[in-house]
N, C-alpha and C positions, 0 to 999 in steps of 0.2 A: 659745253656749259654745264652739262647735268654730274659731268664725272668734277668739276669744277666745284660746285655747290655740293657734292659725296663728300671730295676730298677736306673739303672747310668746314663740314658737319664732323668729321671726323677727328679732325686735329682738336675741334672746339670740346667736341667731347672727351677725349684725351686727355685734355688741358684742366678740362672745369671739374675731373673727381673729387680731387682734393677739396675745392668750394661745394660745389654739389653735394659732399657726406655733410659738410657743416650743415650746409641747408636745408639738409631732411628734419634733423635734428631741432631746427630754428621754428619758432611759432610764426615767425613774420612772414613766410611763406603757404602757410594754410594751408588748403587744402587742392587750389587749383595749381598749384607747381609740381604736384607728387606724378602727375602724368608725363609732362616734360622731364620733370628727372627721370624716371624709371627708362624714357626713351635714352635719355646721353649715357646711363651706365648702360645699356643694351646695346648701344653702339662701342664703346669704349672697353669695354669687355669683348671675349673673344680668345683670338691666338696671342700669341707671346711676341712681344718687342725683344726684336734680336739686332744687336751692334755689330755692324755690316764689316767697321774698323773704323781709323782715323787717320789720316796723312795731313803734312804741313804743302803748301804752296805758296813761295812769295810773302812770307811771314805771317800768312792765314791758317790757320789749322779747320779743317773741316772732319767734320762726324758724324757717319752716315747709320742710320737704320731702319730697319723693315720691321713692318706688322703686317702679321697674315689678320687678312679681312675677309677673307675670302668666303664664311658663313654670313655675316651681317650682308654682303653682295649679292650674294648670292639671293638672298630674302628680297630686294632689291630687284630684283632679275640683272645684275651688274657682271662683267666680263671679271671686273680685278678681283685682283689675289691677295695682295701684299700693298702695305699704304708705303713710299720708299720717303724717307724724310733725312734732309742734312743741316747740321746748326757748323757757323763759320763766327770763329772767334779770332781776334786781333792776338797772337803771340806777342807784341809786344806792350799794347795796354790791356790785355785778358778781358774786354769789351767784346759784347754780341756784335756781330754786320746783319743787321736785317734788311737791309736795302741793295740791291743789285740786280743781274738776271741770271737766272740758272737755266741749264738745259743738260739734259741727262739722253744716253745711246745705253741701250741694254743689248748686251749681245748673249743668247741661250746657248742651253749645254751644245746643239748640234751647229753653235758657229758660225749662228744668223745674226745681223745684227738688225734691231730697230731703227724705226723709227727718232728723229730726236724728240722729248718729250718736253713739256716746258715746265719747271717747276714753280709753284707758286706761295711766295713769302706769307709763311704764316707761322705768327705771333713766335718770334724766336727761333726759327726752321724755315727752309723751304721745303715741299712735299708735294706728289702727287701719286693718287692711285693706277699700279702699274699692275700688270699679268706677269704672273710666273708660274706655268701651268705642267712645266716638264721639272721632273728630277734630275739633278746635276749642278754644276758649276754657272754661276751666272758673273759675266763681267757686266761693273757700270762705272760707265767714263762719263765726267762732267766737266762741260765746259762754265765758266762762271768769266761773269765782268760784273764784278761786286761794287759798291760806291765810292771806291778811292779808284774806277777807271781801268784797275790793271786787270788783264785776263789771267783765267789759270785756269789748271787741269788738274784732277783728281780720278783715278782710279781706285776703283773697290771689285774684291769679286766675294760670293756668298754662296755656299753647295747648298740646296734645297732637296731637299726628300720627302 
């Protein structure tokens, strides 16, 4: 639940910079929001959003990527590393799918594989915070049964150093 309520702080923060500079900026927020904001750009901030890649499945195109988090976690006392997030878009009406289940298998440079992990739909993506704590090649295979029913599979792999 805790890495749950991490991962939905995180996204939220991600999401809301763009509003949040407007709002520093805005009088209508005064003086008691300057603390809440300073928090979401301190989460939001950080390591670099890297695009994992994209593949099509059954005329869905998915697009996966990672943010090391692993400072802001770390502050936290939190094991993750990397926040792993995928948005799945309709190839043939170019429409978001925000509704489905995701589940994601990490397999590390020495050829271990995870756990399945469960992703959870947030606001435009699914995402949750995973460990990448070794240097090397990481596979991540997803399985999805999205809201029109059909299953599909996506691979990504991403070298981390």
């Amino acid at each position: 639940m805790k890495k749950l309520k991490i991962s939905t702080m995180l996204l939220i923060a991600l999401l809301s910079i763009p509003l949040a500079a407007a709002a520093v900026n805005s009088d209508e927020m005064g003086h008691a929001g300057h603390g809440m904001q300073k928090e979401h750009a301190k989460m939001a901030s950080g390591g670099s959003m890297m695009m994992v890649g994209s593949s099509v499945s059954k005329g869905v195109k998915g697009m996966a990527h990672i943010k090391d988090v692993s400072a802001t976690m770390a502050e936290m006392d939190m094991k993750a590393t990397h926040h792993f997030m995928i948005a799945f878009i309709d190839e043939a009406t170019g429409e978001p799918i925000e509704a489905g289940t995701v589940a994601l298998k990490i397999t590390n440079p020495d050829a271990k594989v995870g756990e399945p992990i469960e992703l959870i739909g947030m606001a435009g993506h699914f995402g949750a915070d995973i460990v990448l704590d070794m240097e090397g090649e990481y596979h991540f295979k997803l399985g999805t049964k999205l809201e029109d029913g059909k299953k599909r599979t996506y691979h990504f792999h991403q070298i981390i150093k």
